[in-house]
C-alpha positions, 0 to 999 in steps of 0.5 A: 598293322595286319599281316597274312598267315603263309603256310610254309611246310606240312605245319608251319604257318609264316608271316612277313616282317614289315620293311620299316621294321627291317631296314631300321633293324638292319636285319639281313636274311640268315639273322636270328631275331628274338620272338618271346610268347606270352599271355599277351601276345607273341612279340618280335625283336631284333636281337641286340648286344646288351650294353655294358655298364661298368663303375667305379666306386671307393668303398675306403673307410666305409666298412660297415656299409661295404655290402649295402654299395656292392648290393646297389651297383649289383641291383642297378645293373652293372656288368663290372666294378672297380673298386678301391679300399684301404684295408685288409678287412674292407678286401675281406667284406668286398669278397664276402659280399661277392659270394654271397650276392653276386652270382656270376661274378668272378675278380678278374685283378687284385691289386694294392688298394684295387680289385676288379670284379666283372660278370662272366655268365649272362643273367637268366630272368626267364627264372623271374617267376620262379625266383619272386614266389621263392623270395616270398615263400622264405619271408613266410617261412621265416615268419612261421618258423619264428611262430614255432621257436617262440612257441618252444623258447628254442634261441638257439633255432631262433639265431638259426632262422636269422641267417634266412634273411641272407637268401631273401636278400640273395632273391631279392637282389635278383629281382631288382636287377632284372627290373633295372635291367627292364626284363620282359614281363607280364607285370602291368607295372614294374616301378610298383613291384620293385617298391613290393620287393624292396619292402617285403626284404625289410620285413625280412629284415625285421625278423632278423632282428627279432630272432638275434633280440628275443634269442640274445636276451632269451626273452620267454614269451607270454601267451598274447605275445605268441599269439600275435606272433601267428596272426602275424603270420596269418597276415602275411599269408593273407597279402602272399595270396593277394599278390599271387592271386589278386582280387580288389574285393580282397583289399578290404579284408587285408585292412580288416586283419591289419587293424584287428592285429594292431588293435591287439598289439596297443592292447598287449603292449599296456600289460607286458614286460620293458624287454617283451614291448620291444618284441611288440615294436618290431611286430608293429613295424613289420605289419605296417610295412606289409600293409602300406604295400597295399597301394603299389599291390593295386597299382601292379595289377590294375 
């Protein structure tokens, strides 16, 4: 529908709500109404109270998998959990998660076998934007800082630059929720970017696990495996660029450097040592999932 443009004041131009929107809004004269700009336009919603969502969850038992539920009920949107456990060390990793993944949280009531654990700031994805370059720009530098530790055969940096993957996850996390929570975005689709995110933080995961093997077993690379550890590095930089700026015409590119890299992988993995083959393993994995992105890549933008 159009509508025509009031002056009101020396500068302010006004336009009239229309009288469905209004009366199915119950909106009253004085009330504030929510207006959000973007590049696509300038949009208007009647400010509502977000609905709380709480859920109970038995963690008993379950120690080694306490941070992946806790993760999942922060991802999937809720405002307060009750949780229920059966050990000292299962209170311990309940409250280890919640300062390390939930920001905002606060235990409101320890009991025996119980805690209760409740949202007491609202969440800010204004922040998004900011917050997915950062998730992506740790994953490159984990990358990069792995490139240089192999170079020297430092282990011990090596078992430092495995703790990143716990702020990746931290980001990652954020992103997720505010996508479950369907936050206003620029994004054409979000179900796309929530599988790019999920994705990225499993790479992340996999250079966890290359810093603690190669610095665990002080595994001293040899040059062809250094330098698929840069091109590597190299292309994941290339899909950084592709997801920040994207061009179709790129795409192909992306599998050019794919199978270049994996070529040289089958290659290097007929001349080297048992425990330096699983170093190329884990490089494998890591480049196939970037690369299998390229799908929700296109879906996001196109």
């Amino acid at each position: 529908m159009k509508r025509k443009l009031i002056k009101h004041g020396e500068s302010s131009l006004t336009i009239s709500l229309p009288r469905s929107f209004v009366k199915d809004n119950n909106l009253k004269k004085g009330q504030e109404i929510e207006v959000i700009e973007s590049e696509k336009g300038l949009f208007i919603s009647p400010e509502k109270s977000k609905e709380h969502k709480s859920v109970s969850v038995d963690v008993s038992n379950q120690l080694e998998i306490i941070r992946k539920i806790l993760g999942a009920t922060y991802k999937a949107g809720y405002d307060e959990l009750n949780i229920k456990f059966s050990s000292f060390d299962e209170i311990k990793e309940i409250k280890h998660s919640l300062q390390s993944q939930f920001a905002g949280y606060e235990i409101i009531k320890q009991e025996k076998n119980n805690i209760l654990i409740k949202k007491i700031s609202e969440d800010d994805f204004e922040q998004f934007d900011n917050v997915i370059r950062r998730f992506f720009i740790i994953v490159n530098e984990m990358a990069s800082d792995i490139k240089e530790a192999t170079r020297k055969n430092d282990f011990h940096w090596l078992k430092s630059i495995s703790l990143i993957k716990y702020e990746s996850d931290r980001l990652a996390d954020y992103c997720r929720r505010a996508i479950n929570l369907k936050f206003k975005s620029d994004y054409k689709r979000l179900g796309p970017l929530y599988t790019i995110i999920e994705q990225i933080e499993k790479v992340s995961d996999n250079y966890q696990e290359l810093c603690e093997y190669i610095s665990n077993n002080k595994i001293k690379l040899c040059e062809k495996t250094k330098d698929i550890i840069n091109k590597q590095v190299e292309f994941q930089n290339l899909f950084y660029s592709l997801f920040f700026k994207f061009e179709i015409s790129r795409m192909n590119e992306l599998k050019k450097a794919k199978d270049n890299l994996q070529e040289e992988i089958k290659s290097a993995t007929k001349k080297t040592s048992e425990k330096e083959m699983y170093v190329l393993v884990i490089l494998d994995r890591a480049l196939n999932i970037i690369y299998s992105l390229n799908g929700p890549l296109m879906a996001v933008y196109i």
